[in-house]
C-alpha positions as CSV (number, residue, x, y, z in Angstrom):
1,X,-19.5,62.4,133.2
2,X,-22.4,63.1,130.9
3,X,-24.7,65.7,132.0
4,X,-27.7,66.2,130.0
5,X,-31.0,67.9,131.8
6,X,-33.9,66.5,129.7
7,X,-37.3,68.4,130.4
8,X,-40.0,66.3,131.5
9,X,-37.7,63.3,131.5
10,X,-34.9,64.0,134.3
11,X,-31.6,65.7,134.9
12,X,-29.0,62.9,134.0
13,X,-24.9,63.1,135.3
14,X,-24.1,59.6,133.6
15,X,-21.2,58.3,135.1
16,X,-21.5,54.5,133.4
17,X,-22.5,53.1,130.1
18,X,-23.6,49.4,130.5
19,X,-23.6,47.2,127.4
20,X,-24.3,43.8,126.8
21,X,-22.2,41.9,124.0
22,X,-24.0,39.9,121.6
23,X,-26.7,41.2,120.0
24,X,-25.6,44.5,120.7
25,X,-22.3,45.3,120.1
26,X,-21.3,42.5,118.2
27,X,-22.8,39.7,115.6
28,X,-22.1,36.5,116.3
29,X,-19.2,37.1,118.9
30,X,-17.7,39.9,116.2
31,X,-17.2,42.9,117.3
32,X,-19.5,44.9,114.8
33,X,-18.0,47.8,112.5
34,X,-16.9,51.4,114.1
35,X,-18.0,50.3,117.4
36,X,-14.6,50.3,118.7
37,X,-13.9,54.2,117.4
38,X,-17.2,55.5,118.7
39,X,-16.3,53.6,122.4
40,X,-13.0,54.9,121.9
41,X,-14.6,58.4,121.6
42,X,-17.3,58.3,124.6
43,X,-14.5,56.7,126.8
44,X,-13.0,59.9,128.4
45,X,-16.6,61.2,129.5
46,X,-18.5,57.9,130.7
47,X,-16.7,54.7,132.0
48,X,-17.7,51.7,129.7
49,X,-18.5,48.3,131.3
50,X,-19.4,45.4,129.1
51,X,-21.5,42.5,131.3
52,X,-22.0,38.8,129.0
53,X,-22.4,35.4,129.3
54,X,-20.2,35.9,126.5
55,X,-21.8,33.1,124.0
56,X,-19.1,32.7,121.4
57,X,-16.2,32.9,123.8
58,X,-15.0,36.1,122.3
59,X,-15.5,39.5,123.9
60,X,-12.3,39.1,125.8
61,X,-10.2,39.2,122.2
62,X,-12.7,41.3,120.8
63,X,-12.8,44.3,123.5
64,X,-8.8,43.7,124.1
65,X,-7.2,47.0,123.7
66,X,-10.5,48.9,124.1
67,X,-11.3,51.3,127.4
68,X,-13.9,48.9,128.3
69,X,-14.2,47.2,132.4
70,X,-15.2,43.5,130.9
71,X,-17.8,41.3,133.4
72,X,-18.5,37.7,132.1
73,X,-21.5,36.1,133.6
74,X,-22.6,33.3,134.8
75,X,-25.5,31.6,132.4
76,X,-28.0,31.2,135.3
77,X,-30.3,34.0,136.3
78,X,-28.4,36.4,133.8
79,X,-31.0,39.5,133.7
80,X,-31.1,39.4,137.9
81,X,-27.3,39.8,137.5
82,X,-27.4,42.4,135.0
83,X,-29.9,44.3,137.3
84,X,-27.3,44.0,140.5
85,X,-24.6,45.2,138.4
86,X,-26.4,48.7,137.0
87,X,-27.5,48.7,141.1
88,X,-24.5,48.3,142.2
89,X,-23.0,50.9,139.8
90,X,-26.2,53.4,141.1
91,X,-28.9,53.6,138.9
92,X,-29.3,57.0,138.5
93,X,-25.8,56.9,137.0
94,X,-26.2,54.3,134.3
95,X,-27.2,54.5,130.7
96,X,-27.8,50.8,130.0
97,X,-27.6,49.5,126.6
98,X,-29.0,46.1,125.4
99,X,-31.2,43.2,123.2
100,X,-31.8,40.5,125.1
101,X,-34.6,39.5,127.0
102,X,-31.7,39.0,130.1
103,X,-31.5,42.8,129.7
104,X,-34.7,43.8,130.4
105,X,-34.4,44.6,134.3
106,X,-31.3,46.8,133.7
107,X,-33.3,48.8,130.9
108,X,-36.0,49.4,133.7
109,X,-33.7,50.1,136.3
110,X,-31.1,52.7,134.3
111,X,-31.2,55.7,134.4
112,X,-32.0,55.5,130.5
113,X,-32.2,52.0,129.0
114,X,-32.0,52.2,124.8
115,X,-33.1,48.7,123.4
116,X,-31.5,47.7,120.3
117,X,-33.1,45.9,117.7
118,X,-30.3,44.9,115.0
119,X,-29.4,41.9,113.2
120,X,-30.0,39.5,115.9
121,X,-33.2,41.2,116.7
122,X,-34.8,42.4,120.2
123,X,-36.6,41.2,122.8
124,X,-40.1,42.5,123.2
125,X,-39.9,42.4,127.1
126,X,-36.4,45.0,126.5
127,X,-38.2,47.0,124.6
128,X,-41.2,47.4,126.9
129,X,-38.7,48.2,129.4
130,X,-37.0,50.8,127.4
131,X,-36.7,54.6,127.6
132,X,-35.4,54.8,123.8
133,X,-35.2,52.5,121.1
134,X,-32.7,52.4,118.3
135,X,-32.1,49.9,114.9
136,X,-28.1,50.5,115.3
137,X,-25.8,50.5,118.1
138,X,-23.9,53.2,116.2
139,X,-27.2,55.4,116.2
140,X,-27.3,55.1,120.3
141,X,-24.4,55.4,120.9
142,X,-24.3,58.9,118.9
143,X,-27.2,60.0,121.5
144,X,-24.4,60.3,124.0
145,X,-21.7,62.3,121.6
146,X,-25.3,64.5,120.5
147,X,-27.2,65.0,124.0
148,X,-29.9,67.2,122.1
149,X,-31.0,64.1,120.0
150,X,-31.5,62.0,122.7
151,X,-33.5,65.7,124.5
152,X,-35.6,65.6,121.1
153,X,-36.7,62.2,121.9
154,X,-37.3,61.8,125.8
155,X,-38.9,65.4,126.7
156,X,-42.1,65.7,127.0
């Protein structure tokens, strides 16, 4: 578990880390560079559960080997699914990281949702339904392993 107590924000006991795939951690179906060390390093503190409709065909080679709990989703009414899945996990548990506009609801819902605009750029929707923004995976990702930057940015 993650505990960070963020004034003004909420006292957080993070027990999940929901990502989606493309777009977020990886380009193009790749898995992108030093995403697998840094999920290898948050792994023993937060359980990691990827949830795609897996574009490329790839995550499941990609994340092989990796302490991730892989979902792949069906194409049809992909942000309601992503939103039952951080419910279903308790949304007061979940740090929810995404792109897409099919991540939107599970921003909202998560405990902390951090929208990602990289290389494949972000949805305006995610981002409206976002507690933190970031321009790397890498960089949100590091808000986990450095609770007092992620503090710095949500208290109030």
């Amino acid at each position: 578990m993650i505990s960070i107590d963020i004034p003004g924000f909420n006292k957080l006991e993070l027990l999940h880390l929901v990502f989606d795939y493309n777009g977020t951690l990886a380009l193009d179906g790749q898995l992108l560079p030093g995403v697998s060390d840094i999920l290898t390093a948050l792994a023993p503190a937060i359980k990691i559960h990827v949830i795609t409709a897996d574009t490329f065909g790839l995550a499941n080679a990609q994340l092989a080997g990796l302490p991730v709990e892989l979902t792949i989703a069906p194409v049809e009414s992909q942000a309601q699914t992503k939103l039952q899945f951080v419910t279903d996990l308790g949304v007061e548990t979940v740090v929810a990281i995404g792109n897409g506009r099919n991540d939107r609801k599970m921003l909202k819902a998560a405990a902390v949702g951090i929208a990602l605009i990289q290389r494949e750029g972000g949805s305006a929707q995610s981002i409206a339904n976002a507690d933190v923004v970031c321009t790397n995976v890498i960089d949100a990702l590091d808000l986990l392993l450095n609770p007092k930057r992620l503090i710095a940015t949500l208290r109030s």
